[in-house]
N, CA, C and O atoms as a GROMACS GRO file, in nm:
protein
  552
    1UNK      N    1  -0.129  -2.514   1.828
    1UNK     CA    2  -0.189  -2.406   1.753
    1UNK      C    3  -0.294  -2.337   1.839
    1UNK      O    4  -0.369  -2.399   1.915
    2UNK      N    5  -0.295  -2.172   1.818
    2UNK     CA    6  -0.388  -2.105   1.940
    2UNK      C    7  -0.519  -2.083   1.852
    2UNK      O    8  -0.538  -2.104   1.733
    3UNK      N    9  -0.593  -2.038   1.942
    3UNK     CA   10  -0.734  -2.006   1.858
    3UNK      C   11  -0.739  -1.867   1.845
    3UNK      O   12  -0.824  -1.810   1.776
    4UNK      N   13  -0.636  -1.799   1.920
    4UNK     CA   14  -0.664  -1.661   1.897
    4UNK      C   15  -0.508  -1.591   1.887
    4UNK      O   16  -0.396  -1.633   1.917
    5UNK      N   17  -0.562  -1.451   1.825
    5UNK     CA   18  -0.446  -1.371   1.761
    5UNK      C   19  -0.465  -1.246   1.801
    5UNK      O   20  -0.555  -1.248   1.886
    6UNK      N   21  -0.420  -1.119   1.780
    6UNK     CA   22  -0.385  -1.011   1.824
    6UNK      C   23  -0.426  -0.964   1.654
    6UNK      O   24  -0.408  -1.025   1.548
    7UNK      N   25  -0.483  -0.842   1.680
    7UNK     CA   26  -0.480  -0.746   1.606
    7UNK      C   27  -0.477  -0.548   1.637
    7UNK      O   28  -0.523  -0.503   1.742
    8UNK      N   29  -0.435  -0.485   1.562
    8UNK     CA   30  -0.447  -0.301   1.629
    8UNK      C   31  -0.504  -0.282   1.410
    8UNK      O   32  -0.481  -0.333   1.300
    9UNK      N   33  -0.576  -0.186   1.466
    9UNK     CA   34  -0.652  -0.112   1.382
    9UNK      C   35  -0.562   0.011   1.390
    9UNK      O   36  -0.570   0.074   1.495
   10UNK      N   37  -0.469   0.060   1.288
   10UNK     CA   38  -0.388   0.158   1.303
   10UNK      C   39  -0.417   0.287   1.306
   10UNK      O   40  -0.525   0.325   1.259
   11UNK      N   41  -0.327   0.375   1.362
   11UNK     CA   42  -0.370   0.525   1.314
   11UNK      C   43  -0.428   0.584   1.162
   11UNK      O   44  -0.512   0.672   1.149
   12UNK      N   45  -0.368   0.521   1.065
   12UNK     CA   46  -0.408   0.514   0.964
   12UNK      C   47  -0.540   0.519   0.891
   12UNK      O   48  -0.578   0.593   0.801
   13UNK      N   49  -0.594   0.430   0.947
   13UNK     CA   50  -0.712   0.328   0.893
   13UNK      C   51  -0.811   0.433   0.980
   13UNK      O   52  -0.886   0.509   0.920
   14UNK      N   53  -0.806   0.432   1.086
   14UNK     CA   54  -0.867   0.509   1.202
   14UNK      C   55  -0.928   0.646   1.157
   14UNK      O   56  -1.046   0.680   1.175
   15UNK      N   57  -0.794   0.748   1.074
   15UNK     CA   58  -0.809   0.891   1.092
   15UNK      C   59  -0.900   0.860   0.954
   15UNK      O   60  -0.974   0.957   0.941
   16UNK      N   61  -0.924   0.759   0.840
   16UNK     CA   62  -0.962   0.754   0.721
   16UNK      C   63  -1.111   0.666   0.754
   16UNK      O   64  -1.176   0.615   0.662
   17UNK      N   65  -1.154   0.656   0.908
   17UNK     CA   66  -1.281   0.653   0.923
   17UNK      C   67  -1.364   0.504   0.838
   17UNK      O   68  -1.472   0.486   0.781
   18UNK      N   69  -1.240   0.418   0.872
   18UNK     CA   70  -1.258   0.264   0.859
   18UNK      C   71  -1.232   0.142   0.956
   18UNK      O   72  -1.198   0.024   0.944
   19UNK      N   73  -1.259   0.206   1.035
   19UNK     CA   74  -1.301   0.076   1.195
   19UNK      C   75  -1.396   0.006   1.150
   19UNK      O   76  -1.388  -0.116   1.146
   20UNK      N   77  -1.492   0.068   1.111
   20UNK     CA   78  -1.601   0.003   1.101
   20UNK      C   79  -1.623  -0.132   1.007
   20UNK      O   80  -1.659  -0.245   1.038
   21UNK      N   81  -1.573  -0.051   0.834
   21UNK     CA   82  -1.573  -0.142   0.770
   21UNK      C   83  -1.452  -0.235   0.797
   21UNK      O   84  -1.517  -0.334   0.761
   22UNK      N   85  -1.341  -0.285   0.827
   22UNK     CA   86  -1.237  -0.342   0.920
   22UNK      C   87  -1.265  -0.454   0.988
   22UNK      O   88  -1.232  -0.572   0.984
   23UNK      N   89  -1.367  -0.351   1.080
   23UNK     CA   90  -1.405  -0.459   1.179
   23UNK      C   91  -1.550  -0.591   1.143
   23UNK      O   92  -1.568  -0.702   1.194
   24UNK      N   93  -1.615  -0.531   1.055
   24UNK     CA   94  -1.742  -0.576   0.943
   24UNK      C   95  -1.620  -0.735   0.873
   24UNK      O   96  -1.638  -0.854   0.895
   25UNK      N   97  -1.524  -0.683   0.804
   25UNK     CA   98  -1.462  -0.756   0.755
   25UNK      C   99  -1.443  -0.905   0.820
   25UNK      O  100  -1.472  -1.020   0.789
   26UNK      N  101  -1.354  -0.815   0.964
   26UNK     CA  102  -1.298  -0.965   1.059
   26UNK      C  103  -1.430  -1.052   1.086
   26UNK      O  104  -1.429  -1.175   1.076
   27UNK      N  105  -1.562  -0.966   1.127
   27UNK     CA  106  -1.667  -1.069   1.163
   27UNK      C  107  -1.689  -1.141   1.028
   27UNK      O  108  -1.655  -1.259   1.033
   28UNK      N  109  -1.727  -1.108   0.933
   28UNK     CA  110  -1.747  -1.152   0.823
   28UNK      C  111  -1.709  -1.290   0.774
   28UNK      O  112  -1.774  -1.377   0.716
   29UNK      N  113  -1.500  -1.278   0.842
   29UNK     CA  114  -1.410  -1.432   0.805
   29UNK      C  115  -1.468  -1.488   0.921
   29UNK      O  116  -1.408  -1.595   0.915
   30UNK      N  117  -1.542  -1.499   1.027
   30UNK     CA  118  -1.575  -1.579   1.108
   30UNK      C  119  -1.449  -1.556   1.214
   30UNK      O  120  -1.356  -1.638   1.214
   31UNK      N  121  -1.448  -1.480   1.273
   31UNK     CA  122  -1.391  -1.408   1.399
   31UNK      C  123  -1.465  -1.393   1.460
   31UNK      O  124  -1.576  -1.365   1.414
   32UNK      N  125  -1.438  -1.403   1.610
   32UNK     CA  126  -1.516  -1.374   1.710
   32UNK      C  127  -1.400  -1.213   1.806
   32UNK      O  128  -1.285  -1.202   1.762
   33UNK      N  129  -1.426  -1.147   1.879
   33UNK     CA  130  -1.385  -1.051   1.916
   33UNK      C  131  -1.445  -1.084   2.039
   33UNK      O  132  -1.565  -1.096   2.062
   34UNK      N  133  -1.291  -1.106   2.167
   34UNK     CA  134  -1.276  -1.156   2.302
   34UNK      C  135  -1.246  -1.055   2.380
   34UNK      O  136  -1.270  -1.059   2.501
   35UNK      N  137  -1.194  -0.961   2.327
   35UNK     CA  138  -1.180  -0.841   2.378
   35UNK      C  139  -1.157  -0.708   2.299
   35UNK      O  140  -1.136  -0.737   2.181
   36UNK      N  141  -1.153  -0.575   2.320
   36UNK     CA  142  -1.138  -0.486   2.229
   36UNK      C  143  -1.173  -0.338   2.261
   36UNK      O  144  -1.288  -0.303   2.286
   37UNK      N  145  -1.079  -0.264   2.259
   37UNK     CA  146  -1.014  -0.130   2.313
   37UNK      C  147  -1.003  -0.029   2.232
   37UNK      O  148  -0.944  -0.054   2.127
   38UNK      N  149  -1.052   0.114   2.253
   38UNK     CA  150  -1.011   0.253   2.161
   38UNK      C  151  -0.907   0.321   2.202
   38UNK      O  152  -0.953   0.397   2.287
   39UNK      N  153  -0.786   0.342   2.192
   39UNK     CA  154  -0.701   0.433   2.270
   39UNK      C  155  -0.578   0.473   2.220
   39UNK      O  156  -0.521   0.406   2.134
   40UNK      N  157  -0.536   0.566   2.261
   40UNK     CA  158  -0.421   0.664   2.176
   40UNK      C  159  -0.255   0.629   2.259
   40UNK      O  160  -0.196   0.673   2.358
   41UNK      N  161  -0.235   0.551   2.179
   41UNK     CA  162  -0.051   0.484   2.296
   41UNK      C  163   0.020   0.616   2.252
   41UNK      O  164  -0.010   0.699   2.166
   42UNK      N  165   0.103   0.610   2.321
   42UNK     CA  166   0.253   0.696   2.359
   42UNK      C  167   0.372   0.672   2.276
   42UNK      O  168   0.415   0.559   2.253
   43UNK      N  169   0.412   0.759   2.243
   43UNK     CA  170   0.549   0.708   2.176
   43UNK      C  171   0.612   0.599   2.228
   43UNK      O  172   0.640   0.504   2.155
   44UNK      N  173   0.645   0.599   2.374
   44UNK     CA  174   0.689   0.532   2.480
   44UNK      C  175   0.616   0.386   2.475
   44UNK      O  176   0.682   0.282   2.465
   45UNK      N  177   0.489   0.390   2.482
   45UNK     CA  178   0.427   0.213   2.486
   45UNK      C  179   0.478   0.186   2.332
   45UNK      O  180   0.538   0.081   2.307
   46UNK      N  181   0.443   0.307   2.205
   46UNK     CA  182   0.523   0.200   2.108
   46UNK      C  183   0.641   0.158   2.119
   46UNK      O  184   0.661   0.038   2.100
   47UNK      N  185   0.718   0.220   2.143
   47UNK     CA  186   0.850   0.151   2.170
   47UNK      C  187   0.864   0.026   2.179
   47UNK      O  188   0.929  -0.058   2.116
   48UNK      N  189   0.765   0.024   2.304
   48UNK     CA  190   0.773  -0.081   2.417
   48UNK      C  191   0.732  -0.200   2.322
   48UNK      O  192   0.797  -0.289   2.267
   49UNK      N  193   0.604  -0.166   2.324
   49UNK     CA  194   0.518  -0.297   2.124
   49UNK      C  195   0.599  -0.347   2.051
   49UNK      O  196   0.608  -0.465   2.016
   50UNK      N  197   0.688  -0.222   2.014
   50UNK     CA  198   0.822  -0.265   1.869
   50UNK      C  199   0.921  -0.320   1.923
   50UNK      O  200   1.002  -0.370   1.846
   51UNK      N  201   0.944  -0.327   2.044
   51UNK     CA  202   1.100  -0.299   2.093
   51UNK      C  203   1.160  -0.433   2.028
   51UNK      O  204   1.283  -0.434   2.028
   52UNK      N  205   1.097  -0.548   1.972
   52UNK     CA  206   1.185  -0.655   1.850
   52UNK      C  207   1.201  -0.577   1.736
   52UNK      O  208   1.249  -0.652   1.651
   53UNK      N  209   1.188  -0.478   1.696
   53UNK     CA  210   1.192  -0.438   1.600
   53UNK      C  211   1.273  -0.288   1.633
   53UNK      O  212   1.237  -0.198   1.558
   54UNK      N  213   1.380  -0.247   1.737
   54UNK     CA  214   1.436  -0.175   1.766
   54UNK      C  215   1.579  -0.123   1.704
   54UNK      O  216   1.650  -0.024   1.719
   55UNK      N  217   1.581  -0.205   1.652
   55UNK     CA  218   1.741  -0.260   1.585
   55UNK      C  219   1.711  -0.200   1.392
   55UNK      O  220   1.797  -0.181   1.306
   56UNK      N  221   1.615  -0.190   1.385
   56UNK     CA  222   1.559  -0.175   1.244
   56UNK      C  223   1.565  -0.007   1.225
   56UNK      O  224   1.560   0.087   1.304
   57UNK      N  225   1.580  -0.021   1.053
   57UNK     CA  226   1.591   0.130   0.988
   57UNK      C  227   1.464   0.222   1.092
   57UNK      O  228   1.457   0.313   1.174
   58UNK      N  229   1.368   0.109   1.007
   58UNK     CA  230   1.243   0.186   1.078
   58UNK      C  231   1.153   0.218   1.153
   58UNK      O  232   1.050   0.286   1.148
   59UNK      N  233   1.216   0.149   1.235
   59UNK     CA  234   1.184   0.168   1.415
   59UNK      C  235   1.088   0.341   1.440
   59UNK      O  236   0.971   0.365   1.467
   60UNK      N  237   1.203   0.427   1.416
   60UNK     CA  238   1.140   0.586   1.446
   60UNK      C  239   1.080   0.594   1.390
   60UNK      O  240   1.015   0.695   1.416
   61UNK      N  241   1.028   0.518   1.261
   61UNK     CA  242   0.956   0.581   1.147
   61UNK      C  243   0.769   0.501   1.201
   61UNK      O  244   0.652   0.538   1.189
   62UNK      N  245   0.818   0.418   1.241
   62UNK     CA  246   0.726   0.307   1.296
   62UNK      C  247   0.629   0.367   1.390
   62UNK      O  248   0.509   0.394   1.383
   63UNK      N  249   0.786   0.388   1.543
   63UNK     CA  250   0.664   0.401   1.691
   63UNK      C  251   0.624   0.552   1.670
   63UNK      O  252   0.543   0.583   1.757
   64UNK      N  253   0.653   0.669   1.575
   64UNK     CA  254   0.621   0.781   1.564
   64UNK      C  255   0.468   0.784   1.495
   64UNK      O  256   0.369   0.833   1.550
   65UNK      N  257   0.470   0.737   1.397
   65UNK     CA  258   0.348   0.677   1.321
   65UNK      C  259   0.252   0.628   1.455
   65UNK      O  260   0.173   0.694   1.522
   66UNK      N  261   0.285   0.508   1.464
   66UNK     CA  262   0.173   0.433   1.575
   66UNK      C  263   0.137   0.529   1.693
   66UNK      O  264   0.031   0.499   1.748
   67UNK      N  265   0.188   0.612   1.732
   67UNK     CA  266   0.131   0.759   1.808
   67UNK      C  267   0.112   0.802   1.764
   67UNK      O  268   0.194   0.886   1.799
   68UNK      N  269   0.042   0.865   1.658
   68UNK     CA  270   0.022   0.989   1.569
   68UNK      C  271  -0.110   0.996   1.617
   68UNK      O  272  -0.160   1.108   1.621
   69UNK      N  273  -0.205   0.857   1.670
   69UNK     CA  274  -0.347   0.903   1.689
   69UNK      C  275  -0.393   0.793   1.748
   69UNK      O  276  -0.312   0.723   1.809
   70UNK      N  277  -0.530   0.757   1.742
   70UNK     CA  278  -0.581   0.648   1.836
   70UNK      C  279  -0.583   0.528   1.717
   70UNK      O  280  -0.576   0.546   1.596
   71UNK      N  281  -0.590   0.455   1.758
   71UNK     CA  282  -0.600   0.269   1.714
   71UNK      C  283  -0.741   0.224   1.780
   71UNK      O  284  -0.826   0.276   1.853
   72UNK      N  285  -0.716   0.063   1.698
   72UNK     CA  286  -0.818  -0.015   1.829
   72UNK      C  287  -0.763  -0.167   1.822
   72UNK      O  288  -0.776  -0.233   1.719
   73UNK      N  289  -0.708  -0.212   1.923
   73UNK     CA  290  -0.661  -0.267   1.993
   73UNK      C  291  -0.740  -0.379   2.006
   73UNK      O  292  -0.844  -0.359   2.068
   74UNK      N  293  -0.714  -0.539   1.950
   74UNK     CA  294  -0.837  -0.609   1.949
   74UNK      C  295  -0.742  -0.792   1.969
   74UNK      O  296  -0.631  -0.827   1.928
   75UNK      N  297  -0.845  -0.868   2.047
   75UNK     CA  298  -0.794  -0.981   2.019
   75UNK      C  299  -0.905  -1.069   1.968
   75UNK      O  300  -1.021  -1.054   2.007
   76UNK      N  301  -0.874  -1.155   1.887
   76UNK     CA  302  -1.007  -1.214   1.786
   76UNK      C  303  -0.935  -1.377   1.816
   76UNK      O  304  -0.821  -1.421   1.831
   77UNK      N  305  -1.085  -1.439   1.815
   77UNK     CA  306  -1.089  -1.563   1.836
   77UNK      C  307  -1.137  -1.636   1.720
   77UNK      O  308  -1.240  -1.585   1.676
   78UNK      N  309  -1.094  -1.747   1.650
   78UNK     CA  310  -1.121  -1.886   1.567
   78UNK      C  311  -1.007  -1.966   1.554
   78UNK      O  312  -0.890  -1.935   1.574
   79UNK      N  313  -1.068  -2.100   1.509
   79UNK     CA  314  -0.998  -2.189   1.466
   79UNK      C  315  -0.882  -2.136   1.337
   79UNK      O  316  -0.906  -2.073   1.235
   80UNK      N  317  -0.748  -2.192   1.393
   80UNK     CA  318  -0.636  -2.119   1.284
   80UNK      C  319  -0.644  -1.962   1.313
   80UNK      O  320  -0.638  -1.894   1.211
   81UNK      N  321  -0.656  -1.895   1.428
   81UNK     CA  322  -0.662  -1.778   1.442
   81UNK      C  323  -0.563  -1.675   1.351
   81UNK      O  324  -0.595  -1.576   1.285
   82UNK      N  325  -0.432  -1.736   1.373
   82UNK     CA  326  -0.295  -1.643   1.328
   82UNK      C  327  -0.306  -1.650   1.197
   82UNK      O  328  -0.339  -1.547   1.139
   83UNK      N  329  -0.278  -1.779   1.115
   83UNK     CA  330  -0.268  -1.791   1.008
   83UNK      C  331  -0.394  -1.752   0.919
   83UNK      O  332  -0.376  -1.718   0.802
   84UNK      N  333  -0.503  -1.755   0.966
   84UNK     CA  334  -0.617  -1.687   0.890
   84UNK      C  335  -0.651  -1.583   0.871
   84UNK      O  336  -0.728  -1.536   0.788
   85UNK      N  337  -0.568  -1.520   0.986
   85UNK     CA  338  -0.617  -1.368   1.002
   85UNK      C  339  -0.483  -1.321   0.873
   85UNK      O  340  -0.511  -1.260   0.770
   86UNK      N  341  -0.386  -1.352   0.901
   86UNK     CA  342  -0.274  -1.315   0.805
   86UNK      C  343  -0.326  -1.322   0.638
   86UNK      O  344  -0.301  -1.244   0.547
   87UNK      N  345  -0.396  -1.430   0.637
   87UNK     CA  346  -0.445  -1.409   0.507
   87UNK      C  347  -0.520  -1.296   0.490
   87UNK      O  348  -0.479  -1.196   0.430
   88UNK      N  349  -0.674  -1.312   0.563
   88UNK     CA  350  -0.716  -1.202   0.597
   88UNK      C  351  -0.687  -1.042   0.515
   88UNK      O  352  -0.746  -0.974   0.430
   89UNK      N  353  -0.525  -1.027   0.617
   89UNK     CA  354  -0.521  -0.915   0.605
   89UNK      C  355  -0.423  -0.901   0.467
   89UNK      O  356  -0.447  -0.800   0.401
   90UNK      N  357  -0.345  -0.965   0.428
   90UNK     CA  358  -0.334  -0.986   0.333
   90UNK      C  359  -0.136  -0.912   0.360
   90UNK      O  360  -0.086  -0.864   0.462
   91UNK      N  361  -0.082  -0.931   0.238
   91UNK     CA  362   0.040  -0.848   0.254
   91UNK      C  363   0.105  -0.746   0.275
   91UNK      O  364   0.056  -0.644   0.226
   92UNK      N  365   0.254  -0.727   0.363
   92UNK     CA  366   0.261  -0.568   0.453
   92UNK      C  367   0.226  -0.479   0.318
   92UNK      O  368   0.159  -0.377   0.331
   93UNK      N  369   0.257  -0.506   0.235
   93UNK     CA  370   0.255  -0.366   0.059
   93UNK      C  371   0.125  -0.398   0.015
   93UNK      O  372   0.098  -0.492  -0.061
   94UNK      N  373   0.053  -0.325   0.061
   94UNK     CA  374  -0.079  -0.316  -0.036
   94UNK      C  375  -0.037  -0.346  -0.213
   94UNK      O  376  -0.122  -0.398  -0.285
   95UNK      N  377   0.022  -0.329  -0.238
   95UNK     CA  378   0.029  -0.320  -0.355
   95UNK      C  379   0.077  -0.445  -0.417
   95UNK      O  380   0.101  -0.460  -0.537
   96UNK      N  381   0.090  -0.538  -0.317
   96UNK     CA  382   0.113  -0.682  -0.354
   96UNK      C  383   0.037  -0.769  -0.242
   96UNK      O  384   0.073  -0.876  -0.194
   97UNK      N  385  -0.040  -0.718  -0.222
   97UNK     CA  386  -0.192  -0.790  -0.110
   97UNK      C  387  -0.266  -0.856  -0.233
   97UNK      O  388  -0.227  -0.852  -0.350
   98UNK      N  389  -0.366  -0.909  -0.193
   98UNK     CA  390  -0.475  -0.979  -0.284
   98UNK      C  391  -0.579  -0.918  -0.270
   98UNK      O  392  -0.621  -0.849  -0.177
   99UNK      N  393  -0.636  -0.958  -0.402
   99UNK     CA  394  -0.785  -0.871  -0.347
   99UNK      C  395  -0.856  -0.881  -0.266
   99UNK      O  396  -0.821  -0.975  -0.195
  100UNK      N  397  -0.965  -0.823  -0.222
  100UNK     CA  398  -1.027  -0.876  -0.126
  100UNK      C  399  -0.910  -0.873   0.037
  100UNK      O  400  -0.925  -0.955   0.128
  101UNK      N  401  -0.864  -0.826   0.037
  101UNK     CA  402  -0.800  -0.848   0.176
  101UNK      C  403  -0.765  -0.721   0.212
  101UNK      O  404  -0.719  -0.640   0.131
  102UNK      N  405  -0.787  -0.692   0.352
  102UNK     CA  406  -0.761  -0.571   0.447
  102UNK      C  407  -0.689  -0.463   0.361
  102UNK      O  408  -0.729  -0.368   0.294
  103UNK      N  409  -0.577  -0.511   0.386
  103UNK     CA  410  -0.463  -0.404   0.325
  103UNK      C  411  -0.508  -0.345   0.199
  103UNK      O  412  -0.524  -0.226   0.171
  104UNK      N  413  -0.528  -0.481   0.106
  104UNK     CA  414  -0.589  -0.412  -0.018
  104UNK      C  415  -0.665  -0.300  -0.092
  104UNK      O  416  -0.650  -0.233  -0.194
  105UNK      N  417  -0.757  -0.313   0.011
  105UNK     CA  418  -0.924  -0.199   0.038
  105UNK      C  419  -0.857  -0.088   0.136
  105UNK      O  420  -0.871   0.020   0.079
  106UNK      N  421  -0.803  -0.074   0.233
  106UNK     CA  422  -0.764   0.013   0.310
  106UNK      C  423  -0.620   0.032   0.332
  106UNK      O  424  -0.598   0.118   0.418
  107UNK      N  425  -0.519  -0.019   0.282
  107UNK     CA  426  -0.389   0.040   0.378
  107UNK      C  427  -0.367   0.145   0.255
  107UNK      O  428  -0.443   0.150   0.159
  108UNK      N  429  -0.277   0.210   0.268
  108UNK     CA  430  -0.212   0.322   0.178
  108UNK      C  431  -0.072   0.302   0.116
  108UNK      O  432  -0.038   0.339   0.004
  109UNK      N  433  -0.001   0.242   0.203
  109UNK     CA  434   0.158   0.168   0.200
  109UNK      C  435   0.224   0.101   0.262
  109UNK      O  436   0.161   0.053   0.357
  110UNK      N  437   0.345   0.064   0.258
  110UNK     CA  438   0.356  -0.031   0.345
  110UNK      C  439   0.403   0.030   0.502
  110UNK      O  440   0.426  -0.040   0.601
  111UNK      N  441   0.411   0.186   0.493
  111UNK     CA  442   0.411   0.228   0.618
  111UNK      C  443   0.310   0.246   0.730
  111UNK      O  444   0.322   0.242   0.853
  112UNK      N  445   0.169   0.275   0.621
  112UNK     CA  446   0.074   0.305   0.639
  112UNK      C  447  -0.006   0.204   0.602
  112UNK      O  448  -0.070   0.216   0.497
  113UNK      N  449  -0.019   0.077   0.688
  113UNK     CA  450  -0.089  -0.018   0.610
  113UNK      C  451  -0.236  -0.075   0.725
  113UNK      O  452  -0.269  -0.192   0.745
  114UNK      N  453  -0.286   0.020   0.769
  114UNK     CA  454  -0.405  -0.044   0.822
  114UNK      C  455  -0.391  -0.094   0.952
  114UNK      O  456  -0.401  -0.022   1.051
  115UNK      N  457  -0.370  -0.208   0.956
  115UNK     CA  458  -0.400  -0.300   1.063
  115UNK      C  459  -0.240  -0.379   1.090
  115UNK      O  460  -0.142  -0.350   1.022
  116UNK      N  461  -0.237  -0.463   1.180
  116UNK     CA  462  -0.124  -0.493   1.213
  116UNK      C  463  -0.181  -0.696   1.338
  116UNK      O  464  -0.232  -0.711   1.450
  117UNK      N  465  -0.143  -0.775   1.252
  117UNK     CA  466  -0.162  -0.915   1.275
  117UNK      C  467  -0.076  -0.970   1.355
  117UNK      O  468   0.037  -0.921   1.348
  118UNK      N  469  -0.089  -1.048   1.423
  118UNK     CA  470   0.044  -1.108   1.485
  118UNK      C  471   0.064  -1.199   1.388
  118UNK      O  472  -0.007  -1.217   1.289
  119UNK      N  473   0.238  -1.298   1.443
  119UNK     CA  474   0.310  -1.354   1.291
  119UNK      C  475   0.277  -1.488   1.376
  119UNK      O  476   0.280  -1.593   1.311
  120UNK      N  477   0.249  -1.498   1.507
  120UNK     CA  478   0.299  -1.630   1.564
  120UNK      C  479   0.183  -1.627   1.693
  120UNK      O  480   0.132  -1.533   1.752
  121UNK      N  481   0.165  -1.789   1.706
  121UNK     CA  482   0.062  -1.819   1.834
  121UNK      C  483   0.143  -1.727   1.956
  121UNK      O  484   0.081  -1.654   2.035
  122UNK      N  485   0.254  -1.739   1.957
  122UNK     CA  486   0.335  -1.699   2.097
  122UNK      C  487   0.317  -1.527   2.082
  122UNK      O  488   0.236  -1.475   2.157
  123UNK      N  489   0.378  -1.456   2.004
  123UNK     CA  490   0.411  -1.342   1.970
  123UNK      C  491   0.214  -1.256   1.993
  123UNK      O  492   0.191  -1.140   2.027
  124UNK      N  493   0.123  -1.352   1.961
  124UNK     CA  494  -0.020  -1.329   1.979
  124UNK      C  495  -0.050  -1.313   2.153
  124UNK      O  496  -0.109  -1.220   2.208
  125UNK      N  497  -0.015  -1.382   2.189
  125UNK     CA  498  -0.047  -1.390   2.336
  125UNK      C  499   0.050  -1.249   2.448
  125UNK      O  500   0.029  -1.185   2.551
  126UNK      N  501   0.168  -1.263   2.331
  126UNK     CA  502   0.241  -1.139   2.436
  126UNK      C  503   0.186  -0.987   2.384
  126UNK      O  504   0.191  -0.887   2.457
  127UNK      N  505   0.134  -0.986   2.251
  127UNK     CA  506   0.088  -0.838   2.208
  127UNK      C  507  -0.034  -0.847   2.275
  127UNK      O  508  -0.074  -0.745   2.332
  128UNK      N  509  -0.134  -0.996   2.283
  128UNK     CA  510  -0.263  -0.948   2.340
  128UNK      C  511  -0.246  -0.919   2.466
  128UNK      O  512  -0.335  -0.856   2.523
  129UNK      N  513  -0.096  -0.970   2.556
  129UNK     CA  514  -0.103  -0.945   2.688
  129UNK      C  515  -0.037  -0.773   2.728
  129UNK      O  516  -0.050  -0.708   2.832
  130UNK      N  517   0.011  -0.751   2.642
  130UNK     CA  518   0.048  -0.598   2.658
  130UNK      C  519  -0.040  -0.486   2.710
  130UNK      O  520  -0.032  -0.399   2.796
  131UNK      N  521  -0.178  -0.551   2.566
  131UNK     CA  522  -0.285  -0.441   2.586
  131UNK      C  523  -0.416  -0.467   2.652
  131UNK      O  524  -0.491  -0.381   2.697
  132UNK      N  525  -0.439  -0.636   2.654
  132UNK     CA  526  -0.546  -0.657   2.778
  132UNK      C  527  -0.510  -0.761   2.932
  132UNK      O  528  -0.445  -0.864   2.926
  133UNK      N  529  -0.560  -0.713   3.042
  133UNK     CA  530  -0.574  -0.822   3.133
  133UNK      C  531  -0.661  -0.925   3.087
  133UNK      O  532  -0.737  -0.934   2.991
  134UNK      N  533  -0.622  -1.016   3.200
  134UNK     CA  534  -0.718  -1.164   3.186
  134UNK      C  535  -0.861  -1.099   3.178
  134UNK      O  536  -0.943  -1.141   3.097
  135UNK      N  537  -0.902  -0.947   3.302
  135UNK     CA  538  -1.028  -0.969   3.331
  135UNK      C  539  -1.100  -0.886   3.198
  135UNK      O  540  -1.222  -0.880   3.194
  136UNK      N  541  -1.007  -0.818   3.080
  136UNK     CA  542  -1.066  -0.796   2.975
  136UNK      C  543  -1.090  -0.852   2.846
  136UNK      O  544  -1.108  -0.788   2.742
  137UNK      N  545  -1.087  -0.998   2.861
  137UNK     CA  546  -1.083  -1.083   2.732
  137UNK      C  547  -1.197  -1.168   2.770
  137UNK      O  548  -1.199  -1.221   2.882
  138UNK      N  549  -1.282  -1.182   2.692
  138UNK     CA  550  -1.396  -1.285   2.719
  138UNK      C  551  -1.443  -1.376   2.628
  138UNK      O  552  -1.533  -1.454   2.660
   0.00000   0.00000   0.00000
């Protein structure tokens, strides 16, 4: 089990001027933040992010979205990293999230849902390695 997980603060959440409270949140569950980035990907790097998810209806509907604007790009550290943060953020449909959890307070739908968790210790390490080097995680 890893101590840390991957998270992106979506276009979504972003253009509706909730980084802040988001990020208030993760410190809040006792996260630590090892590294963490503002920046606007490419249709093209989403791709690249989704490309397990290439085969799917909503692939275009997806990496078009995730370019629409800037994110923030974050890897967070604690004990039970993945699985806590998943609670955390709560379920992809806001509308069947729990209270109190990410999605709940901020996503809009399940297209538009805020933030985006990794599912797995492994799958954590390859999204955090996408978007940071070694020498940007601390």
């Amino acid at each position: 089990m890893s101590n840390r997980t991957f998270t992106m603060i979506k276009p979504d959440a972003v253009r509706a001027g909730n980084i802040g409270n988001i990020l208030q949140m993760i410190n809040a569950a006792g996260f630590r933040i090892v590294a963490m980035k503002y920046l606007h990907i490419s249709r093209q790097q989403a791709e690249k992010f989704y490309e397990i998810h290439k085969e799917r209806p909503f692939f275009g509907e997806l990496t078009e979205f995730m370019s629409s604007g800037p994110i923030v790009a974050a890897i967070l550290e604690k004990d039970n990293a993945v699985a806590d943060f998943r609670k955390l953020i709560g379920a992809t449909n806001p509308a069947q999230a729990e209270e109190g959890t990410i999605r709940k307070k901020y996503a809009a739908s399940v297209g538009e849902n805020a933030v985006h968790g990794s599912d797995s210790d492994e799958n954590a390490e390859i999204e955090g390695g996408f978007f940071f080097s070694g020498l940007e995680r601390f």
